[in-house]
MARNUVEX-331201 format. One record per atom (N, C-alpha, C): residue in one letter; x, y, z; chain; residue number from 1. Coordinates in Angstrom, 2 decimals, decimal comma, m for minus. Example, Ala and Ser with C-alpha at 12.3 -4.5 7.8 and 13.67 -1.06 7.14 Angstrom:
! MARNUVEX-331201
NODE / A / 13,19 / m5,69 / 7,80 / A / 1
NODE / A / 12,30 / m4,50 / 7,80 / A / 1
NODE / A / 13,20 / m3,30 / 7,80 / A / 1
NODE / S / 12,85 / m2,25 / 7,08 / A / 2
NODE / S / 13,67 / m1,06 / 7,14 / A / 2
NODE / S / 12,90 / 0,03 / 7,87 / A / 2
END
This chain:
! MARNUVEX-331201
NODE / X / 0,82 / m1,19 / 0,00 / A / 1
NODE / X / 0,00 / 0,00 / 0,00 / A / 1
NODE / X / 0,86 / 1,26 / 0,00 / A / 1
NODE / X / 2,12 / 1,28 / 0,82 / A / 2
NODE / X / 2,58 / 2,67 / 0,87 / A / 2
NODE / X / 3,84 / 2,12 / 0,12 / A / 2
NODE / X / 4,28 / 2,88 / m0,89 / A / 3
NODE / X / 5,51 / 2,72 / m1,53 / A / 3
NODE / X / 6,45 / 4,21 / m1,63 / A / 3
NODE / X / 7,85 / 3,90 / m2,05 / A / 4
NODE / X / 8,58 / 5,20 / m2,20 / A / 4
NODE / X / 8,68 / 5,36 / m3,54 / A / 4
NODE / X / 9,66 / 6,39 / m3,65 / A / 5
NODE / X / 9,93 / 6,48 / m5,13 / A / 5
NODE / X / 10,04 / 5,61 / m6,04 / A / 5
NODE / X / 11,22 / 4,71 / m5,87 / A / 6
NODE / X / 11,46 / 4,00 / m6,14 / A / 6
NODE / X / 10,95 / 2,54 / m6,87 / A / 6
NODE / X / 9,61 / 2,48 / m5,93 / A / 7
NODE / X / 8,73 / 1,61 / m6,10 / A / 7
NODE / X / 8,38 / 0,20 / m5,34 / A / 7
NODE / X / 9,55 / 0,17 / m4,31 / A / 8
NODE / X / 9,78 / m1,02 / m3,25 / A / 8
NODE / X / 9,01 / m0,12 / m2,38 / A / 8
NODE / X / 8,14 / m1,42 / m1,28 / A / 9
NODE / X / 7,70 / m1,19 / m0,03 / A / 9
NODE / X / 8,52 / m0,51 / 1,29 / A / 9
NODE / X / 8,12 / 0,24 / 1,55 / A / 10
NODE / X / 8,77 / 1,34 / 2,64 / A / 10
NODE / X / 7,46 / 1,03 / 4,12 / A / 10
NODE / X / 8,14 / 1,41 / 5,16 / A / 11
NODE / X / 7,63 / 1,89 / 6,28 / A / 11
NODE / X / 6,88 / 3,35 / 5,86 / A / 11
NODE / X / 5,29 / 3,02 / 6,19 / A / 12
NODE / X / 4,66 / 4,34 / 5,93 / A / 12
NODE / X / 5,28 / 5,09 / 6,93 / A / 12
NODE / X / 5,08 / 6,91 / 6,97 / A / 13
NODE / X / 5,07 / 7,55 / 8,25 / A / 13
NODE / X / 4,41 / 7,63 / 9,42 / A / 13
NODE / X / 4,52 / 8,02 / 10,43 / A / 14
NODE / X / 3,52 / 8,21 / 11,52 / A / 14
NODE / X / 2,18 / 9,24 / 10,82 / A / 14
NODE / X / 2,72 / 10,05 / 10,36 / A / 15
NODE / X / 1,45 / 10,84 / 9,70 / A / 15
NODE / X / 0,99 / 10,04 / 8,81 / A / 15
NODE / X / 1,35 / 9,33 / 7,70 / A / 16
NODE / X / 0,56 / 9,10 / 6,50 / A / 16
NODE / X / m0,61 / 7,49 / 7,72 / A / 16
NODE / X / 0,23 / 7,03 / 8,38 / A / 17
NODE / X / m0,68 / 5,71 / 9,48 / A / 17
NODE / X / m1,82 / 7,02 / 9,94 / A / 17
NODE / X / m1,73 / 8,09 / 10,67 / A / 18
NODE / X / m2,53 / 8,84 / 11,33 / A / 18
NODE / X / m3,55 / 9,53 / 10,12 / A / 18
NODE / X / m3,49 / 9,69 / 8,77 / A / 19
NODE / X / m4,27 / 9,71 / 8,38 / A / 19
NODE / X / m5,40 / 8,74 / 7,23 / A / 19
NODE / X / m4,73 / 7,88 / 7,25 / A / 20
NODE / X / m5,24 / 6,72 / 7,01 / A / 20
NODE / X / m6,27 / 6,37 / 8,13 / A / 20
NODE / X / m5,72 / 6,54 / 9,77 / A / 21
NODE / X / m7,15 / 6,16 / 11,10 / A / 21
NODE / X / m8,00 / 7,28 / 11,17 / A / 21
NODE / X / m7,83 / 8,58 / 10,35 / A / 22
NODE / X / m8,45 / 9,96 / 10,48 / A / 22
NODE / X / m9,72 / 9,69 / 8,91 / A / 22
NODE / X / m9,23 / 9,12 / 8,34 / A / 23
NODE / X / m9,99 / 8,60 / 6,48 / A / 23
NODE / X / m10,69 / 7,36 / 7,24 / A / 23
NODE / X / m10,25 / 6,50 / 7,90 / A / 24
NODE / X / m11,11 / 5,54 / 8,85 / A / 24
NODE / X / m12,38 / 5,80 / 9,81 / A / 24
NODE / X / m11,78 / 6,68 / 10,41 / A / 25
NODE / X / m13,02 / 7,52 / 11,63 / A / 25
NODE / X / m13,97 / 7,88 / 10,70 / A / 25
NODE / X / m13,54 / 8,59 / 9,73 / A / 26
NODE / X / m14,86 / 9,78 / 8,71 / A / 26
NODE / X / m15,85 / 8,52 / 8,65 / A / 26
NODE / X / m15,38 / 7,24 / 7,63 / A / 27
NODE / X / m15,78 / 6,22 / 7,23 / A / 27
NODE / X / m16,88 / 5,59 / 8,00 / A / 27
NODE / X / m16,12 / 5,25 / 9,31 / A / 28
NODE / X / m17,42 / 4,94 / 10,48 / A / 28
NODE / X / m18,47 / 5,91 / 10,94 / A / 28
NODE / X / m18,40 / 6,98 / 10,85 / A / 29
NODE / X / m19,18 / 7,89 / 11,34 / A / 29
NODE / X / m20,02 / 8,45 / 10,46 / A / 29
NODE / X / m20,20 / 7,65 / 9,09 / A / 30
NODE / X / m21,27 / 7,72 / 7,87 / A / 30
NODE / X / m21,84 / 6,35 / 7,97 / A / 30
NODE / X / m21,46 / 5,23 / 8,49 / A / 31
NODE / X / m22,12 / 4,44 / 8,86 / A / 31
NODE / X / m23,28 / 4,25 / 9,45 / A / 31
NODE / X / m24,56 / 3,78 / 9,17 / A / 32
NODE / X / m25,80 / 4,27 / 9,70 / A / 32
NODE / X / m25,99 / 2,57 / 10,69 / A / 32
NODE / X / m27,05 / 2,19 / 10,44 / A / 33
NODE / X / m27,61 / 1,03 / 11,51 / A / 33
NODE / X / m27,33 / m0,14 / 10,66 / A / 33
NODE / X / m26,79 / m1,03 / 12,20 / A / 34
NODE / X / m26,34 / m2,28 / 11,80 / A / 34
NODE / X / m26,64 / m3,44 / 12,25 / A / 34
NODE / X / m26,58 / m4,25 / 11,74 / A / 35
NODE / X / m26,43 / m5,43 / 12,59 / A / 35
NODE / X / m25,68 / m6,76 / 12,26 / A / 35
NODE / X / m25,50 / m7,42 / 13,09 / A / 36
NODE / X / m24,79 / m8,54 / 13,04 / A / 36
NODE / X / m25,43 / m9,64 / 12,15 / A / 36
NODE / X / m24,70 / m10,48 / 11,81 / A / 37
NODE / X / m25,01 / m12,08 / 11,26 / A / 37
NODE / X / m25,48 / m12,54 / 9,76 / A / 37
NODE / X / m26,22 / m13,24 / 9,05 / A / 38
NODE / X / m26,84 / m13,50 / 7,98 / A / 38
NODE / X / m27,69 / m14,14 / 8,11 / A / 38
NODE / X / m28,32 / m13,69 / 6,47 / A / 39
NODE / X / m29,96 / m14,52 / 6,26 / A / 39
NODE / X / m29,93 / m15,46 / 5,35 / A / 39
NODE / X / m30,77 / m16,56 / 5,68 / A / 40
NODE / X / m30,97 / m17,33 / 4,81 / A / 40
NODE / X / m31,83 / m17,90 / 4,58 / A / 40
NODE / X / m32,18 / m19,06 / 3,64 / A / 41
NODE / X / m33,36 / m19,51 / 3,14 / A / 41
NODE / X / m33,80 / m20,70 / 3,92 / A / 41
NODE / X / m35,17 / m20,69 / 4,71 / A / 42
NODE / X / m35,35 / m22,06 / 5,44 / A / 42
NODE / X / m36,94 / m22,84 / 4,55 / A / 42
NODE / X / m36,80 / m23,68 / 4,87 / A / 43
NODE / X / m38,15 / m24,54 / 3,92 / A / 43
NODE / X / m38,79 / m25,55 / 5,58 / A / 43
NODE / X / m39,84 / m24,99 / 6,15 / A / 44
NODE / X / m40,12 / m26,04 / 7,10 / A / 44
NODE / X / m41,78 / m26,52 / 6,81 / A / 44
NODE / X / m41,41 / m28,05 / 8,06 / A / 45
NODE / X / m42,53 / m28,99 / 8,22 / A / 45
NODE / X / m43,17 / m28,39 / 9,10 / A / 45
NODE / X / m44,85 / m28,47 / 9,05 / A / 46
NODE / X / m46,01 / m27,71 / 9,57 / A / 46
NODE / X / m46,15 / m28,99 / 11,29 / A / 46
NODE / X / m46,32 / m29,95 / 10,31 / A / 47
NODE / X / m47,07 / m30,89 / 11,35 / A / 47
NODE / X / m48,35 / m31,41 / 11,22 / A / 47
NODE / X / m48,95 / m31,26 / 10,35 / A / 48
NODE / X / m50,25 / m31,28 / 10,39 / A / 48
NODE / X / m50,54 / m32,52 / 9,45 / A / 48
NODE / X / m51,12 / m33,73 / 9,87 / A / 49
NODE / X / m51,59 / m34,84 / 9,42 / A / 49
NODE / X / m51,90 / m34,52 / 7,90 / A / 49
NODE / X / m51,94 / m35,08 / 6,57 / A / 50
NODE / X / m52,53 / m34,60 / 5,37 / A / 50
NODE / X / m52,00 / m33,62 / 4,33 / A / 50
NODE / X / m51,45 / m32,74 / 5,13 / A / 51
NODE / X / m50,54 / m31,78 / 4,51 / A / 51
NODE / X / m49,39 / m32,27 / 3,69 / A / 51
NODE / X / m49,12 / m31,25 / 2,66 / A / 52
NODE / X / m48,00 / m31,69 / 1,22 / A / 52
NODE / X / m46,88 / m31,67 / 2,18 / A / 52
NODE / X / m46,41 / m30,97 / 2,93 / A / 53
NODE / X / m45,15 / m31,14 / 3,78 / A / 53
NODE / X / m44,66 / m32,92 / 4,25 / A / 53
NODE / X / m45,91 / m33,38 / 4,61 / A / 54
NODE / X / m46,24 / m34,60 / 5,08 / A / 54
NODE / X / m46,09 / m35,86 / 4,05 / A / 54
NODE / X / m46,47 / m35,61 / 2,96 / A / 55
NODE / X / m46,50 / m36,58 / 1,70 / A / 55
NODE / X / m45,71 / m37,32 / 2,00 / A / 55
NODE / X / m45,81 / m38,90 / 2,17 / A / 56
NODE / X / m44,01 / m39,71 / 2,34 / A / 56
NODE / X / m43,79 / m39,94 / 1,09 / A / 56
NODE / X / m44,33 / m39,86 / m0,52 / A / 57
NODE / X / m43,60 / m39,58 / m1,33 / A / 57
NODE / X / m43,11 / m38,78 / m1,74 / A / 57
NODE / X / m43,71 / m37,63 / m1,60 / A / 58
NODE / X / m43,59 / m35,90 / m2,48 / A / 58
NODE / X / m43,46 / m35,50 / m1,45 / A / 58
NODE / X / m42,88 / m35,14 / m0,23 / A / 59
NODE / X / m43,04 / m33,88 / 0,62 / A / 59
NODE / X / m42,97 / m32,60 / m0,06 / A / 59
NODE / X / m43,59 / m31,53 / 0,13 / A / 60
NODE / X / m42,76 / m30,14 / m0,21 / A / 60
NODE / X / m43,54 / m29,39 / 0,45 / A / 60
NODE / X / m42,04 / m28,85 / 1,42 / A / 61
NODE / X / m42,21 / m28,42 / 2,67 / A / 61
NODE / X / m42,48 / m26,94 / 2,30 / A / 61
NODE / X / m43,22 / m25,70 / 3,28 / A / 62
NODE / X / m43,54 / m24,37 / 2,79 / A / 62
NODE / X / m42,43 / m23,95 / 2,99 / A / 62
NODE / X / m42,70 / m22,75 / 2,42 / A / 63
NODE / X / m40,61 / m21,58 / 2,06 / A / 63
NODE / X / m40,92 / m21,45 / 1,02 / A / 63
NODE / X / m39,85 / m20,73 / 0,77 / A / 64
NODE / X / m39,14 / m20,13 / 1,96 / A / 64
NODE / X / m39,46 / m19,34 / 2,70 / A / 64
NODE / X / m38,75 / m19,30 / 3,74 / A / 65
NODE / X / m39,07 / m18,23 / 4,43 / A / 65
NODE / X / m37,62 / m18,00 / 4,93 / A / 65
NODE / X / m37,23 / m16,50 / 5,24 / A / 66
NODE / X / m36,04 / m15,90 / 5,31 / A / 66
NODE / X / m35,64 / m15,76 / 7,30 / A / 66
NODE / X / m34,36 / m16,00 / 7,37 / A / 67
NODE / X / m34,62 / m16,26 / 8,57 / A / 67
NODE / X / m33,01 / m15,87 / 8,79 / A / 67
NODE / X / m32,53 / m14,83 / 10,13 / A / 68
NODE / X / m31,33 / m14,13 / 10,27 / A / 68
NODE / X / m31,18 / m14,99 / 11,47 / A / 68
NODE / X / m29,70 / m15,47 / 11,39 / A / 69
NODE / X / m28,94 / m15,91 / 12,39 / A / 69
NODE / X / m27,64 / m14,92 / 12,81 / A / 69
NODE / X / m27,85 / m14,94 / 13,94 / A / 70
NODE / X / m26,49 / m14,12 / 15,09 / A / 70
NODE / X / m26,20 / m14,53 / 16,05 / A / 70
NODE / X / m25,03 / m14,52 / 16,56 / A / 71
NODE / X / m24,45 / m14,66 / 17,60 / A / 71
NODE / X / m23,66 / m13,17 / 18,14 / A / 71
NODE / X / m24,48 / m12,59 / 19,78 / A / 72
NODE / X / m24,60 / m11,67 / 20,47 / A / 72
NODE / X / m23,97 / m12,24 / 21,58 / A / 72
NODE / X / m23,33 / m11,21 / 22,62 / A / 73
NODE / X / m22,70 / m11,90 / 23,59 / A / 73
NODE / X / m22,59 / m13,39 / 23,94 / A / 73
NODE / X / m21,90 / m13,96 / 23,32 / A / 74
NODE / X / m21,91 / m15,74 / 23,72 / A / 74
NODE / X / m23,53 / m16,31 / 23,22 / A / 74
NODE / X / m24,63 / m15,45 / 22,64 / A / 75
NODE / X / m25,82 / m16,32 / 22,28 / A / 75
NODE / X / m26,11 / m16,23 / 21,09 / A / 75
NODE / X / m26,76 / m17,48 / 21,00 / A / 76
NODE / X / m26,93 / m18,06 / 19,56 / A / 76
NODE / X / m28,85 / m17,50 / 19,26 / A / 76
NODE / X / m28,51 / m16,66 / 18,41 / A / 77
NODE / X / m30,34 / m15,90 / 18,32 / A / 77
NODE / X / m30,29 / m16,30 / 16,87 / A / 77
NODE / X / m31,50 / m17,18 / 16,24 / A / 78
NODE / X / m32,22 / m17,05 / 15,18 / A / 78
NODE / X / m33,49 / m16,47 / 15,15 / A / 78
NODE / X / m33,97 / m15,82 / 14,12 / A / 79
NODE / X / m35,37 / m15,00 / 13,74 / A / 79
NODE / X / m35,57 / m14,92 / 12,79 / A / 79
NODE / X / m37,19 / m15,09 / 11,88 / A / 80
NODE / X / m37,61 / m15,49 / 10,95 / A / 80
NODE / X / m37,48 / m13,91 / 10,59 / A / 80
NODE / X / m37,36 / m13,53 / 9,52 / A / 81
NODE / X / m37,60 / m11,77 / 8,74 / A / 81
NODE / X / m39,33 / m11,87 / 8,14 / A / 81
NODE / X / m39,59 / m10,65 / 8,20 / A / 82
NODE / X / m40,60 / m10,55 / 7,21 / A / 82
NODE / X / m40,23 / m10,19 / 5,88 / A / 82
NODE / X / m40,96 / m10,75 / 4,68 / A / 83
NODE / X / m40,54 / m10,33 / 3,54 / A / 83
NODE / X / m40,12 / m9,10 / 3,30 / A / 83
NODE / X / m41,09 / m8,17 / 3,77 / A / 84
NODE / X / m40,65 / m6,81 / 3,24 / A / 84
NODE / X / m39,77 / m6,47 / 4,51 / A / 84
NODE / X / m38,91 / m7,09 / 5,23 / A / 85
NODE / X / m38,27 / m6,82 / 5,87 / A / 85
NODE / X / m36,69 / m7,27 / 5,46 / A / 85
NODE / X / m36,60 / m7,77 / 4,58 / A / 86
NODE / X / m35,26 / m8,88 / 4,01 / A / 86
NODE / X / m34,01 / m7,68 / 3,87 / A / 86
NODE / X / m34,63 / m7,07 / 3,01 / A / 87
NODE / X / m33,84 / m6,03 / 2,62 / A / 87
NODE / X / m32,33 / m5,11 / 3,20 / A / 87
NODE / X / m33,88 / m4,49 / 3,98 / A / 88
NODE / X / m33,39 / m4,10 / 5,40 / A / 88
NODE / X / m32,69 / m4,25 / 5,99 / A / 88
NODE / X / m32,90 / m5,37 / 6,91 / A / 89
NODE / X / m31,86 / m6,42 / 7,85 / A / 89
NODE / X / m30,80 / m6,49 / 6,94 / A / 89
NODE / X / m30,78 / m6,95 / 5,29 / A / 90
NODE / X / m29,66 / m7,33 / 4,80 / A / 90
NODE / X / m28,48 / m5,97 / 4,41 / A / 90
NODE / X / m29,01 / m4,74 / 4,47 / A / 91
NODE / X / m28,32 / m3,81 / 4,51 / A / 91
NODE / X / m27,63 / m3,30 / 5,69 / A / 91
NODE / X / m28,23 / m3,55 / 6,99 / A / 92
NODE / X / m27,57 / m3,81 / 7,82 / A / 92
NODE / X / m26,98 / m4,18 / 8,32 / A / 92
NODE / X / m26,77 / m6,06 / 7,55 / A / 93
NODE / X / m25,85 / m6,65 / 7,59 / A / 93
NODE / X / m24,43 / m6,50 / 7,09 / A / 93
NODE / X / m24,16 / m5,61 / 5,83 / A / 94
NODE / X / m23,52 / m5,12 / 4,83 / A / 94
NODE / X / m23,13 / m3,90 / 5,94 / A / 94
NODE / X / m23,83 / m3,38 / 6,63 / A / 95
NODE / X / m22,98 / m2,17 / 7,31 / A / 95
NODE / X / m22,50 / m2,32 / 8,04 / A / 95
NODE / X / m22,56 / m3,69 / 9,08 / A / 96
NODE / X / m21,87 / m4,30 / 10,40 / A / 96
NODE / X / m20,87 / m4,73 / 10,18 / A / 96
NODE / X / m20,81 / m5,56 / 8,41 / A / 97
NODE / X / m19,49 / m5,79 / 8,14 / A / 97
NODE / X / m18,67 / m4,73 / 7,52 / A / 97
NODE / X / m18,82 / m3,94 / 7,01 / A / 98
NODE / X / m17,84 / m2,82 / 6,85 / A / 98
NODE / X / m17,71 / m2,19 / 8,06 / A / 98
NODE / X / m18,33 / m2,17 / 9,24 / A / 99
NODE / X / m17,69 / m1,31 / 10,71 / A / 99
NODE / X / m16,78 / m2,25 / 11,31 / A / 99
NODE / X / m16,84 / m3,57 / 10,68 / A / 100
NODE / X / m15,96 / m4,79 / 11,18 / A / 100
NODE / X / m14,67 / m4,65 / 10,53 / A / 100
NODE / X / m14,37 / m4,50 / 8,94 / A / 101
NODE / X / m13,97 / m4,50 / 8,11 / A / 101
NODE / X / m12,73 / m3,00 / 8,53 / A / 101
NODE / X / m13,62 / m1,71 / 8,91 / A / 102
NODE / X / m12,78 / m0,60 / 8,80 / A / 102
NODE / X / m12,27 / m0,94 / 10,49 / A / 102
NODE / X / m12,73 / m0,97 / 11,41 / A / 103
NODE / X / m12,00 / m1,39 / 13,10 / A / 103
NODE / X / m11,08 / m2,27 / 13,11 / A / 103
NODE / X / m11,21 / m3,51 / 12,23 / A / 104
NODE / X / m10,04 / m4,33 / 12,12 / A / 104
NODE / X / m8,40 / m3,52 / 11,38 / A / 104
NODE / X / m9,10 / m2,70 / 10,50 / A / 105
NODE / X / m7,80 / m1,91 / 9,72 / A / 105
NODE / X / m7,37 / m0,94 / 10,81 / A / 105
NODE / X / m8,52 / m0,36 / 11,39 / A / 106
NODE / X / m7,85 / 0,81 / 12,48 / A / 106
NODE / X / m7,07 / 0,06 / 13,44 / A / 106
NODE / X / m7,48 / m0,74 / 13,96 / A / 107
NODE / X / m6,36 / m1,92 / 14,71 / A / 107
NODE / X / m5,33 / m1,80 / 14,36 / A / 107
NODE / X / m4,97 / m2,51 / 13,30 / A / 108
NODE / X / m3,93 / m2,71 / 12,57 / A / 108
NODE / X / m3,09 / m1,56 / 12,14 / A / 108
NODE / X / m3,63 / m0,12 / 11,83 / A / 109
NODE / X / m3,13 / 1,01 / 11,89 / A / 109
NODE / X / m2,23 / 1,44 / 13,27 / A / 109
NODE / X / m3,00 / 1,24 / 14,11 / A / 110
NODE / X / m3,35 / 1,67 / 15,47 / A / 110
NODE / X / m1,73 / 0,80 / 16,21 / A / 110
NODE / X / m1,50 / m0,37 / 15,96 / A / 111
NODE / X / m0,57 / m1,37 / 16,29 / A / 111
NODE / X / 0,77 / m0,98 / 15,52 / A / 111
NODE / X / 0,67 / m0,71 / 14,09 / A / 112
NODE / X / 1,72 / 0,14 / 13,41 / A / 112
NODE / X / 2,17 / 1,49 / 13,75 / A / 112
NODE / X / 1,42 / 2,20 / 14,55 / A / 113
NODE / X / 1,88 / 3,26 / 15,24 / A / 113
NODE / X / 2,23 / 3,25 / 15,93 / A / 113
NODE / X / 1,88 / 2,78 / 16,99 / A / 114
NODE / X / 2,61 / 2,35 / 18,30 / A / 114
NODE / X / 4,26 / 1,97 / 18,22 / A / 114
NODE / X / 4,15 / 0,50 / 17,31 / A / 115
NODE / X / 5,36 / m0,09 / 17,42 / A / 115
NODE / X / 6,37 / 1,58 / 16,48 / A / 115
NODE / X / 5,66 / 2,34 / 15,54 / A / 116
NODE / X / 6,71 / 3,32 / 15,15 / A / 116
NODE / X / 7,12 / 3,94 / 15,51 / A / 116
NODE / X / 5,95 / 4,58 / 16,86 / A / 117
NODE / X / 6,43 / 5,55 / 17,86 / A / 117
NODE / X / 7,16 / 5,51 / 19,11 / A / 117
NODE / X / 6,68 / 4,18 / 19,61 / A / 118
NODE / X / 7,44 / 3,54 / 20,89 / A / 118
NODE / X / 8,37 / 2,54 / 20,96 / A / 118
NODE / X / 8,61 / 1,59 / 19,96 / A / 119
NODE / X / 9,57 / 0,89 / 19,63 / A / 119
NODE / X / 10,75 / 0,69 / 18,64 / A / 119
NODE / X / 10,46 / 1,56 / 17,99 / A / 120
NODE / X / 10,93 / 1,33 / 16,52 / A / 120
NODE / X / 12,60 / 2,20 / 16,57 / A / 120
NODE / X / 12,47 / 3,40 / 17,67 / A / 121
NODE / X / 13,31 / 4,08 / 18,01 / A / 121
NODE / X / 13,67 / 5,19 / 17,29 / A / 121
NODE / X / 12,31 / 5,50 / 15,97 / A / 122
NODE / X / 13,19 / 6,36 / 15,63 / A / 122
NODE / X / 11,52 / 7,88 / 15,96 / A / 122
NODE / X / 11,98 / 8,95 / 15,58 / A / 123
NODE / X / 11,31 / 9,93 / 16,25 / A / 123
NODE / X / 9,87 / 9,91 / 15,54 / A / 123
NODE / X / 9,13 / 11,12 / 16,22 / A / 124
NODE / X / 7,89 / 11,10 / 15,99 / A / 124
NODE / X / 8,09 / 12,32 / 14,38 / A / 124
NODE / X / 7,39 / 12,12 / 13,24 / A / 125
NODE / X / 7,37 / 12,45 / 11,83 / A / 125
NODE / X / 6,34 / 13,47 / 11,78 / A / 125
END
């Protein structure tokens, strides 16, 4: 990502890392509502004596129906969506992973600074 003149990989600066987590922050803070996990397609059995679900030759079970799985503090939550709700949820899903996506890089920014500023020995840029 950061190169010199030359065209070989270089140690970015402390500034060019600090604005790379400053182009990061903006990023998250246009981020609207999120949420965790994915949806997917379920096909279920009713129960009901007679019913096509039931057929022991032909079953065919009703579905789909759309249904979001997450895992929240240590728990395992599934929930059926409403149709006109798919969307939605799934855009939110798309925004949880890009706040995942940009925090993991600020990390990683965040860890490259450190070691440049406090270990690396050489001064602040």
């Amino acid at each position: 990502m950061w190169s010199n003149i030359s065209g070989m990989k270089s140690k970015p600066s402390l500034k060019e890392l600090e604005e790379e987590i400053a182009l990061i922050q903006k990023k998250l803070r246009a981020i609207g509502p999120m949420h965790p996990g994915s949806v997917s397609l379920q096909y279920q059995v009713c129960g009901k004596k007679g019913c096509k679900c039931q057929d022991p030759t032909e079953p065919r079970r009703h579905g789909p129906y759309s249904k979001l799985f997450y895992v929240h503090q240590g728990k395992k939550v599934c929930r059926f969506i409403r149709a006109d709700c798919v969307a939605q949820v799934t855009a939110r899903i798309q925004a949880y992973k890009t706040f995942r996506k940009l925090t993991d890089r600020w990390i990683q920014l965040s860890i490259k600074h450190a070691q440049a500023e406090f270990f690396s020995g050489r001064t602040r840029q």
